[in-house]
C-alpha positions in Angstrom: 15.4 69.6 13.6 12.8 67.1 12.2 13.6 63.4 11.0 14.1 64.7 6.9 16.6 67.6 7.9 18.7 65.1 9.9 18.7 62.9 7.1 20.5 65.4 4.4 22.7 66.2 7.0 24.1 63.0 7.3 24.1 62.4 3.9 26.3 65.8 3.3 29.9 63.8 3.8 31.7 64.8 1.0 35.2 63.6 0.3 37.9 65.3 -1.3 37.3 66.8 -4.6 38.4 64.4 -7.7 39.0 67.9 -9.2 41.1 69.1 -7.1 43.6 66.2 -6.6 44.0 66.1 -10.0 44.9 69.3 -10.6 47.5 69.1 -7.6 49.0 65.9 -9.1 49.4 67.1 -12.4 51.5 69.9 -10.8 53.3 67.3 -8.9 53.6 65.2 -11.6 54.9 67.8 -14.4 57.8 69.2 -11.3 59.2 66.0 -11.1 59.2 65.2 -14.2 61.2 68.3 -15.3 63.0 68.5 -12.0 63.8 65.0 -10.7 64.0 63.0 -14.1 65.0 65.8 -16.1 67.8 66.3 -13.5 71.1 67.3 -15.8 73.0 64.9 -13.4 71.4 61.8 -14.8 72.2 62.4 -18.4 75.7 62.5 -20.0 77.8 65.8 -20.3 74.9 67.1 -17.5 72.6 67.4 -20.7 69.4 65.8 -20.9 69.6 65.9 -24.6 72.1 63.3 -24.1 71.4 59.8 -23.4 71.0 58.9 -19.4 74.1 57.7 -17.8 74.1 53.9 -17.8 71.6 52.1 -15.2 70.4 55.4 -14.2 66.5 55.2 -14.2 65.6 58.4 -13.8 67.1 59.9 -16.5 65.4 57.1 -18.5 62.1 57.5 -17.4 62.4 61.3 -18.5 63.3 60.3 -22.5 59.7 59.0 -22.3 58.3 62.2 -23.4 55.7 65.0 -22.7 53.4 61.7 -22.3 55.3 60.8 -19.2 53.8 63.4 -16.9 50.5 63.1 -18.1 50.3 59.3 -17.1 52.0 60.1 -13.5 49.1 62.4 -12.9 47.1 59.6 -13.6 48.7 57.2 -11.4 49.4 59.5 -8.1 45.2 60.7 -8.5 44.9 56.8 -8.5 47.1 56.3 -5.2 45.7 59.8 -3.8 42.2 58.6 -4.2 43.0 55.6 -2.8 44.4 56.6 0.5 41.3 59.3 0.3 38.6 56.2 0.2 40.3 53.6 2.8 39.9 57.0 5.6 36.4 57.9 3.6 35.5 54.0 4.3 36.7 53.4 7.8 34.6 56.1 9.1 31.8 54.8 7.5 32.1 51.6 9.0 32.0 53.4 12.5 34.2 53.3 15.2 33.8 49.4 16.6 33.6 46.1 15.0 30.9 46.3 12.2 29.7 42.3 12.0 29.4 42.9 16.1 27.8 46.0 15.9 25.3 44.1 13.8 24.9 41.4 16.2 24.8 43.7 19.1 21.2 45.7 17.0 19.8 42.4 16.1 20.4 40.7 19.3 18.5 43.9 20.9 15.8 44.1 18.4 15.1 40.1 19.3 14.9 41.5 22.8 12.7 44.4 22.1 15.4 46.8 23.4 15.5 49.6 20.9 16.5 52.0 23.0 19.6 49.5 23.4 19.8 49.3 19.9 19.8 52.9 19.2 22.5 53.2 21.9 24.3 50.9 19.9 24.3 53.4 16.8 25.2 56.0 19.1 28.5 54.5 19.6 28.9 52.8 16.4 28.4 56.1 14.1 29.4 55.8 10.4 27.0 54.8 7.4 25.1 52.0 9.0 24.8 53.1 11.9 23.2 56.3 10.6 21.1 54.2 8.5 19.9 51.6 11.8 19.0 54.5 13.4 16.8 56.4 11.0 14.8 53.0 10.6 14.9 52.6 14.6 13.7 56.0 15.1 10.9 55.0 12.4 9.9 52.0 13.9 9.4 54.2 17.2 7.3 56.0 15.4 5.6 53.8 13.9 4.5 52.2 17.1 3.3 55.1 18.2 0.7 55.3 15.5 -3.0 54.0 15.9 -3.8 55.4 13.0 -2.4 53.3 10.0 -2.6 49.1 9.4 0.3 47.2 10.0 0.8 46.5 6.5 0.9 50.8 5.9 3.6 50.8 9.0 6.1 48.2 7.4 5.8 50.5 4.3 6.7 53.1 5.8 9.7 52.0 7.7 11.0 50.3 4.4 10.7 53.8 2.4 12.6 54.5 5.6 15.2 52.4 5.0 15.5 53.2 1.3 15.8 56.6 1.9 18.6 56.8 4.1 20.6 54.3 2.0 19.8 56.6 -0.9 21.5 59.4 1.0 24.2 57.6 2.6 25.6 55.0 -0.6 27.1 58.0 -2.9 29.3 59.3 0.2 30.5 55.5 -0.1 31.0 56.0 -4.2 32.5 59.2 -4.4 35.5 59.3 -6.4 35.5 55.7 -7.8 33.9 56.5 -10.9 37.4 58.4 -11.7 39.6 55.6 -10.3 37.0 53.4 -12.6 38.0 55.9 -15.6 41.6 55.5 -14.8 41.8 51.5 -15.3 41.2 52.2 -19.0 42.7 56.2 -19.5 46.0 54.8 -17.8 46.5 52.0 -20.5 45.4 54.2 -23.4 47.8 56.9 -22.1 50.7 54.2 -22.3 49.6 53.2 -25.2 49.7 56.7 -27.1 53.1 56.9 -25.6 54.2 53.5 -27.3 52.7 54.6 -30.7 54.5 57.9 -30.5 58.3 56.7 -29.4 57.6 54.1 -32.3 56.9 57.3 -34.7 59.8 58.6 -33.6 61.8 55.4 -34.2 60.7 54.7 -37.3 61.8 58.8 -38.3 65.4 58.3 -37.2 65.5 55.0 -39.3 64.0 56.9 -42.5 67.0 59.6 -41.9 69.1 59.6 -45.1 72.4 58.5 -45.1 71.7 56.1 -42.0 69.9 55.6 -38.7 70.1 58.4 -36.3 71.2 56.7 -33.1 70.3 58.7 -30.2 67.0 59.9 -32.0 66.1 56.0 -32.4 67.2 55.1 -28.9 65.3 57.9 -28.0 62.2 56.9 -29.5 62.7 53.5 -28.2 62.9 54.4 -24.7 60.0 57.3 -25.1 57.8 53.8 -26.2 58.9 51.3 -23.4 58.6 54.0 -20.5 55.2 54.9 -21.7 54.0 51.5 -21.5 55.4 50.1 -18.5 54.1 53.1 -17.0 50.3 52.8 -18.5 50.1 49.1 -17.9 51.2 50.0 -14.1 48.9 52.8 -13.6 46.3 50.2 -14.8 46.6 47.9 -13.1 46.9 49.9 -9.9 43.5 51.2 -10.6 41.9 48.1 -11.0 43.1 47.1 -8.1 42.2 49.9 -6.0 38.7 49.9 -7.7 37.8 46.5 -7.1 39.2 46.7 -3.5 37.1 49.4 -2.6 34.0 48.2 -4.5 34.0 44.6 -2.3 34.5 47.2 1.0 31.1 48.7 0.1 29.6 45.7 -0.9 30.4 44.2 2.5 28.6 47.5 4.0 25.9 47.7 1.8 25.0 44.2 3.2 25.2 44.8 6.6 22.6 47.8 6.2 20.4 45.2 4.1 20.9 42.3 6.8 19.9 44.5 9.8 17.0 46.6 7.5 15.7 43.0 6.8 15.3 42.2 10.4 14.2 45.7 11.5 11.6 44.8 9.3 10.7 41.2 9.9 10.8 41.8 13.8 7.9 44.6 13.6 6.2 42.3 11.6 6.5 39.5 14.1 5.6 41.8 17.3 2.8 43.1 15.7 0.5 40.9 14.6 
């Protein structure tokens, strides 16, 4: 297998479908809702047409509304995403200490030991690892070659470089852009919740001969679930977002550290 077909292959880690867990949560999400919170035993008289039994917060949670199990789908894709990118992440980090491991490749390259640096990748593994080692095997080649100018070799294991980050940063990204979505969806989702249990509020008091009492408590609750929920699913996925983001930021800056001296040390060898 040449240099390019090992590439795609190691930028071929795909993660758990988005897709996938969010149709599984919304499944999860719509059973307990009609199953756990919709429980008879948490509502009075066993009828969940009945208000909940007093402190029980199940029962509670369920007069939210049909809005209800649509934000829970949001908010268990959020923590299903997140447990998916912290084992997505660790394995791209490898197997050791990553600010040693890139210690351990520029202390070889200072050495001119690249066959102890690509040892080094060989037991590191993970993104930038893969990414030190395509450059290494590069700069091998490169020396190699009597045919180009030293300036036309540095090019080439740069492109090098940029290439294999090219192939390797999306395996890092997958999936965020939905968790991304989510800080905003969640919120609006709470939010449509709010303004429909306030409809519905409003209704009871516009009910001749007086206010309908369990249709306005109803509505009530319908709007304070819905946004305690939204602003939590929010706020969890701002969280996990920005969590993840500064992971691969602290990655993506190893690769560029150890690309830069990769690069700076052929330069200084090869004069």
């Amino acid at each position: 297998m040449n240099t390019s077909d090992s590439k795609k292959n190691k930028g071929r880690k795909y993660g758990v479908s988005a897709s996938l867990v969010i149709v599984f949560c919304l499944i999860l999400a719509v059973l307990l809702y009609k199953f756990v919170f919709g429980n008879p035993a948490n509502f009075m008289n066993n009828d969940p047409n009945n208000h909940p039994l007093p402190g029980n917060m199940l029962g509670t949670i369920y007069k939210g509304g049909f809005i209800v199990p649509v934000i829970q789908t949001l908010l268990l894709t959020v923590l299903t995403l997140s447990v998916e990118r912290f084992i997505a992440l660790r394995k791209s980090r490898g197997k050791g200490d990553l600010l040693r491991f890139v210690e351990k490749v520029k202390d070889c390259l200072e050495k001119g030991d690249i066959a102890g640096a690509r040892k080094a990748c060989d037991q590191q593994r993970g993104t930038v690892a893969n990414v030190v080692l395509s450059a290494l095997m590069k700069y091998e080649e490169m020396e190699n070659d009597s045919t180009l100018t030293k300036e036309q070799k540095l090019v080439y294991i740069q492109k090098e470089l940029d290439e294999a980050v090219a192939l390797e940063l999306p395996t890092m990204e997958q999936n965020l852009t939905v968790i991304a979505t989510i800080t905003t969806l969640g919120t609006l989702m709470g939010l449509l919740g709010t303004v429909l249990g306030m409809i519905r509020s409003f209704a009871a008091l516009a009910v001749a001969g007086g206010a309908d009492s369990l249709a306005l408590s109803t509505g009530i609750s319908e709007a304070l679930i819905n946004t305690a929920l939204g602003i939590a699913t929010g706020a969890c996925a701002i969280i996990s977002y920005n969590f993840f983001t500064s992971k691969i930021d602290a990655i993506t800056h190893s690769v560029d550290e150890i690309g830069f001296t990769i690069v700076q040390t052929f330069a200084a060898k090869h004069e």
